[in-house]
N, C-alpha and C positions, 0 to 999 in steps of 0.2 A: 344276546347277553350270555348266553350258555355256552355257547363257541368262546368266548373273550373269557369265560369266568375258566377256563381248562389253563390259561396263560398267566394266571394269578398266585401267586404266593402267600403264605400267612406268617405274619411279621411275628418271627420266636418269641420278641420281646412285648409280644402285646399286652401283657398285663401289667407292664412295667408303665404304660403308657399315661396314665392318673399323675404318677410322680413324678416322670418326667413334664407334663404340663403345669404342676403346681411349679414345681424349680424351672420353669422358662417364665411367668408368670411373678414369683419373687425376684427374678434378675431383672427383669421389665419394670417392675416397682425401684427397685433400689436405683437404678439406671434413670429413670425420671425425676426420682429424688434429686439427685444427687447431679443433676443436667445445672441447675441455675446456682449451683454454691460455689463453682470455681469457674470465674470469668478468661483467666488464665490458660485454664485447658480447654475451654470452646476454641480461642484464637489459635491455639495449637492444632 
């Protein structure tokens, strides 16, 4: 693990990463909503 951990990067945006999980989380919501109110755009 210590060999592997030398080939590892740290993601710049890591603190950013909370916010980005809530807004993939609220699109995921809104997306399941909104799945059975237009019969129209399933068949599309």
């Amino acid at each position: 693990m210590i060999e592997a951990a030398k080939g590892f990067r740290r993601l710049k945006a890591h603190k950013r990463l909370p916010s980005l999980r809530a807004a993939l989380l609220a699109h995921q919501a809104e997306c399941a909503l909104g799945a059975g109110l237009d019969p129209v755009r399933e068949a599309a």
